[in-house]
N, C-alpha and C positions, 0 to 999 in steps of 0.2 A: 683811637677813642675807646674804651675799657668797654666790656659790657655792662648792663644794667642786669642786677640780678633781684630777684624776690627778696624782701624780707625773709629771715629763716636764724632756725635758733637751734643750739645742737644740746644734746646734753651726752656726754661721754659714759662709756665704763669702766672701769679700771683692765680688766679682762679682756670682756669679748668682743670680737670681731663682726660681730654681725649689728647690722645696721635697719631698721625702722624707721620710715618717713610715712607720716603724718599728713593725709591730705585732706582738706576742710571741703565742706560745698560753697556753695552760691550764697552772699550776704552773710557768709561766719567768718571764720579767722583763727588763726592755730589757737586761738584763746579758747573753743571751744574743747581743746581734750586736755584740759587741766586736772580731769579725772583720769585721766589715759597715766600722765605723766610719773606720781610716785611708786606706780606698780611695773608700767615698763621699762625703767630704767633700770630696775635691780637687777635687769638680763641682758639688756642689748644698748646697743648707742643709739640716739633719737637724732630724728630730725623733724624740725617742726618748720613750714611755709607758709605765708601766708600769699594766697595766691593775688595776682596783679589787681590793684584796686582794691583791697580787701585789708584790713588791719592796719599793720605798717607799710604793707607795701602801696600803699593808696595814694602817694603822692609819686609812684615809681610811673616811668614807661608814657611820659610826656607827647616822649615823641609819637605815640602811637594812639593819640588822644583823638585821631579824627579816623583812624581804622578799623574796622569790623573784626570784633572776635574769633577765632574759630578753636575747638577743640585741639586742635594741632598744636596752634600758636601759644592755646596757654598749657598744653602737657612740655610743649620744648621749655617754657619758664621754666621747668622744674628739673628736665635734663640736666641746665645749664647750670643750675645750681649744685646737682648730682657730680657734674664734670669739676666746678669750680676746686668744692670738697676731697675730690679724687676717692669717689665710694661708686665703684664699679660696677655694682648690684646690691640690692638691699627686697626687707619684706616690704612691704605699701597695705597702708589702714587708710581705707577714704570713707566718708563719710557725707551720705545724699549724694548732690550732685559730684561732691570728689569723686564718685567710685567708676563714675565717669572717665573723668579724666586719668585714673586712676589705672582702668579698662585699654585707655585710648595709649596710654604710655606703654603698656604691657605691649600693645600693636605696632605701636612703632619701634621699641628697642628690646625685644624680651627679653635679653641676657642679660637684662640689669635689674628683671625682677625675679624675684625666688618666689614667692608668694604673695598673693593678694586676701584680705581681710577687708571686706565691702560689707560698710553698715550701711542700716537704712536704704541698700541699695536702689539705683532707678535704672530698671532692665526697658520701661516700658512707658510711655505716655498713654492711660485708658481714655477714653471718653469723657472722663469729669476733668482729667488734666489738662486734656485739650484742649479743652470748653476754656479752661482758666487760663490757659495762655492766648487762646482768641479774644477774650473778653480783657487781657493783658495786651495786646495784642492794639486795640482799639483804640486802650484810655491813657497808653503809658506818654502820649504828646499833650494829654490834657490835664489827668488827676496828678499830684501830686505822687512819688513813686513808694512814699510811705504810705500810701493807704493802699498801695497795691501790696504791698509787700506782708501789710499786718492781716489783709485778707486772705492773702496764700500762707500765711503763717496760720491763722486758724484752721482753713479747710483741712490744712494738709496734718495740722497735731489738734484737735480738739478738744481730746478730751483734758479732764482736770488736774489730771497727773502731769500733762506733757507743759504744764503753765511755766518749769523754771525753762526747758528748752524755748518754749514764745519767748517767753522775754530775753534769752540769750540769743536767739537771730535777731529779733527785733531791735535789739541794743548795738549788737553789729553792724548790721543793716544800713541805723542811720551815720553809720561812718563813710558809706560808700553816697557820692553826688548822685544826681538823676541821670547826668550823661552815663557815667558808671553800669548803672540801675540798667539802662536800655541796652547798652552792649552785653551784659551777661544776660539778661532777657529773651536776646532775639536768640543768644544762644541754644534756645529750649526746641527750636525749631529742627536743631539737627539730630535731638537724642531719638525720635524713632527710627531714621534712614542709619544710624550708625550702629543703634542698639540689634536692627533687624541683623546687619553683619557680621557683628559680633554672636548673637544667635548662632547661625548659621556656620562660624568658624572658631570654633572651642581651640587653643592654647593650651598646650600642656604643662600650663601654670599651675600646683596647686590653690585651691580658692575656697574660702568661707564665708560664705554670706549669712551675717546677723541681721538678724530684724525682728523686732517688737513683733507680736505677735495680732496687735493693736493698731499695724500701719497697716490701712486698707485700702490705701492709694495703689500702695508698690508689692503688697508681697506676693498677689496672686502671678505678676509676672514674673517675678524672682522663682517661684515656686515650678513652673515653666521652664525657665530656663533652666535649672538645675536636674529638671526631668531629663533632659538632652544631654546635658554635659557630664563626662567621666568625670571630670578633675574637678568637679567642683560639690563641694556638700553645704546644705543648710542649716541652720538653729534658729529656732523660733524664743524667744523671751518674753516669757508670761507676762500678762499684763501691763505693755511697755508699746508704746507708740513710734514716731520716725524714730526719732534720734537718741535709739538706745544707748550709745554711748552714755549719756547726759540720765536719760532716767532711771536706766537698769546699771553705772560705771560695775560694781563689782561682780555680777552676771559677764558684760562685756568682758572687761580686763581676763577673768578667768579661761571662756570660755577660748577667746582670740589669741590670749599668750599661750595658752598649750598648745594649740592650733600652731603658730609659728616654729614653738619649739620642738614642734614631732617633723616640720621640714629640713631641721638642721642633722647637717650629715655628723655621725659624732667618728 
């Protein structure tokens, strides 16, 4: 019986060898770095996934419709994809909860990352995220999973600027069902017990973490963590909330492709 793989979309360069995979968070979909796309390719080969449940791949992995998520399960999604392609090692762009999984693949295979580029990174669950996954937590068998989703979308971008990112998860979002909704949901339960490890044991992965300057959910733990870790440095982007990619793209793009291109050995 063949495997089931991700949705995922390539775009080639005539040249180089090195390769850039593309990793979405929670309720997006590689549609999200459509701004990533005309600027990274003039250098490297892409790979874009949409992770299980998510975009195209949302009708994929049937079989696994009555089983519980876990970080593992959906960083091997993208292994397997990695292995399909036969790209051995590559850089990794994740994006919110991507950087996550993002993290999590770095732990299970490192020789297959050169580098990591975490936007909107999430190092950390504070006290108000908590609170929103508890009170998620409660209503997700009762409320409808789009009102949960368009209020974690406000909390977490509010202000006025970050309105095309709303409407770009939000859009997303309602692609994925309720059952969907709650399996990446309960997910949110394991990012401090995993995030606290990853603390604690830095990779000798180079790593850049972008963030808005304006995400005030996540950046004081990013800021944290980057205190500790050698290999990893920060950029903050003025006036720019979670998901700089989307409202800062040519700040990102610039910032992140130079980044890459100083890990490649020439």
């Amino acid at each position: 019986m063949p495997q089931t793989l991700l949705f995922h979309k390539t775009y080639l360069h005539p040249t180089s060898q090195e390769w850039v995979v593309f990793v979405h968070g929670a309720g997006g979909s590689s549609s999200i770095w459509f701004k990533q796309i005309k600027a990274y390719k003039q250098h490297f080969n892409l790979l874009l996934v949409d992770l299980r449940g998510h975009g195209k791949s949302n009708q994929l992995f049937k079989d696994l419709m009555s089983s519980r998520y876990t970080f593992k399960a959906v960083t091997h999604d993208i292994l397997q994809v990695l292995d399909h392609l036969k790209i051995h090692s590559a850089h990794f762009v994740g994006m919110s909860l991507g950087t996550i999984i993002v993290r999590n693949l770095a732990e299970m295979a490192s020789e297959r990352v050169k580098s990591m580029v975490l936007g909107g990174a999430i190092t950390r669950l504070d006290a108000r995220s908590q609170f929103l996954v508890s009170l998620g937590n409660v209503g997700k068998h009762i409320l409808p999973y789009m009102w949960l989703y368009k209020l974690f979308a406000y909390i977490v971008m509010p202000q006025k600027n970050q309105q095309e990112s709303r409407h770009l998860f939000i859009r997303e979002a309602k692609k994925l069902c309720q059952k969907e909704f709650k399996r990446w949901f309960i997910l949110a339960a394991e990012v401090n017990p995993l995030m606290r490890y990853f603390k604690e044991r830095e990779l000798p992965i180079p790593t850049l973490y972008l963030m808005g300057d304006k995400d005030y959910m996540f950046i004081k733990p990013v800021k944290e963590m980057v205190a500790v870790h050698k290999q990893s440095e920060l950029l903050e982007i003025r006036d720019c909330g979670h998901v700089c990619n989307v409202e800062r793209p040519e700040e990102f793009n610039r910032y992140s492709i130079n980044f890459i291109r100083r890990q490649i050995k020439i």
